[in-house]
C-alpha positions as CSV (number, residue, x, y, z in Angstrom):
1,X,0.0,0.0,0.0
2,X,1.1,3.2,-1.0
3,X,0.8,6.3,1.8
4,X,2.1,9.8,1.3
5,X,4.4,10.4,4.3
6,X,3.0,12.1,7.7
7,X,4.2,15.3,8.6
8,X,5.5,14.1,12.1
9,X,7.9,11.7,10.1
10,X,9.9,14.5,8.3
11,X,13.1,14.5,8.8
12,X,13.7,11.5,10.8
13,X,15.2,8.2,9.9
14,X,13.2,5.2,9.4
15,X,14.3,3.8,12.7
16,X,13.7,7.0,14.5
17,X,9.7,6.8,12.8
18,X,9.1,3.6,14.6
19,X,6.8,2.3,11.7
20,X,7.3,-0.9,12.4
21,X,6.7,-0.6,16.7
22,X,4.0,1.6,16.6
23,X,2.6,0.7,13.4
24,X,3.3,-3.0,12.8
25,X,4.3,-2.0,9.3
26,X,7.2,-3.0,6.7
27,X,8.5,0.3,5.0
28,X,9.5,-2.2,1.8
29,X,10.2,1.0,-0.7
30,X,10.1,4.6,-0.5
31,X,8.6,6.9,-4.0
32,X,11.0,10.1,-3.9
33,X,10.8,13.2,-6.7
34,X,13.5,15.5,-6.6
35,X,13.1,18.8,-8.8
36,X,16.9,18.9,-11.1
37,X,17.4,22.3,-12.5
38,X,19.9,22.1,-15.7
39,X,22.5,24.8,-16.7
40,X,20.1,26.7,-19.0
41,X,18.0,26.9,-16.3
42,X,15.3,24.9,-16.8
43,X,13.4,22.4,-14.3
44,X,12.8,18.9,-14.5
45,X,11.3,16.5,-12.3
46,X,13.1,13.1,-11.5
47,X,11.3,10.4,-9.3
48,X,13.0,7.8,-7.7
49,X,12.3,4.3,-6.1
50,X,14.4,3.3,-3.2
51,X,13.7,-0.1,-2.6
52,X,14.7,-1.7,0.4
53,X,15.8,1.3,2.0
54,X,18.0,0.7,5.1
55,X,16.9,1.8,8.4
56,X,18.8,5.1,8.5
57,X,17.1,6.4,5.4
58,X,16.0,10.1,6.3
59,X,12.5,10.4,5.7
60,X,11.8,14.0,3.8
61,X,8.2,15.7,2.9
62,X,6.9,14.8,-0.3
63,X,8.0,11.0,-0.1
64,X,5.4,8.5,-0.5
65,X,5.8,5.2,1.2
66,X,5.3,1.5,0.4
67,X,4.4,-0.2,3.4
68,X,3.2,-3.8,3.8
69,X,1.1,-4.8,6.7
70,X,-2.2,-5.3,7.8
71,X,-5.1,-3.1,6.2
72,X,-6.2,-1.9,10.1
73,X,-2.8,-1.1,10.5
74,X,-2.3,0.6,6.9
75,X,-5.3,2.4,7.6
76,X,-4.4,4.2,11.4
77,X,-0.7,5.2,9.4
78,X,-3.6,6.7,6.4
79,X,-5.3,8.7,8.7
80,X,-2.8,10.2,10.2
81,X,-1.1,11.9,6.6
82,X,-4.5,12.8,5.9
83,X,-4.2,15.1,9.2
């Protein structure tokens, strides 16, 4: 399940989130777009797919994450980015 990160996890490491404590859920990949702006100035948008991310992966705003778990579970973490 795909969930658009929480405000209270910005900035902090996956290990510092406590996803999998207080959530019971598996952070398995994390969607990241990062605006590149070449020499002649002009912008382009690159998205990335960390798969597997290790546990000191910093978690930053506009990061959607791929979390496997149970749908109650999936569902508390939902509500809370929807905050």
């Amino acid at each position: 399940m795909e969930i658009v990160l929480p405000k209270d996890f910005y900035n902090k490491t996956l290990l510092e989130s406590r996803l999998k404590e207080n959530y019971n859920l598996t952070v398995i990949a994390i969607r990241r777009k990062e605006t590149i702006i070449s020499e002649d100035g002009s912008t382009d948008i690159k998205e990335e797919m960390i798969v597997s991310p290790e546990s000191r992966m910093v978690l930053q705003e506009g990061d959607v994450i791929l979390v496997v778990g149970r749908d109650s579970d999936v569902e508390k973490l939902r509500q809370l980015s929807e905050k």
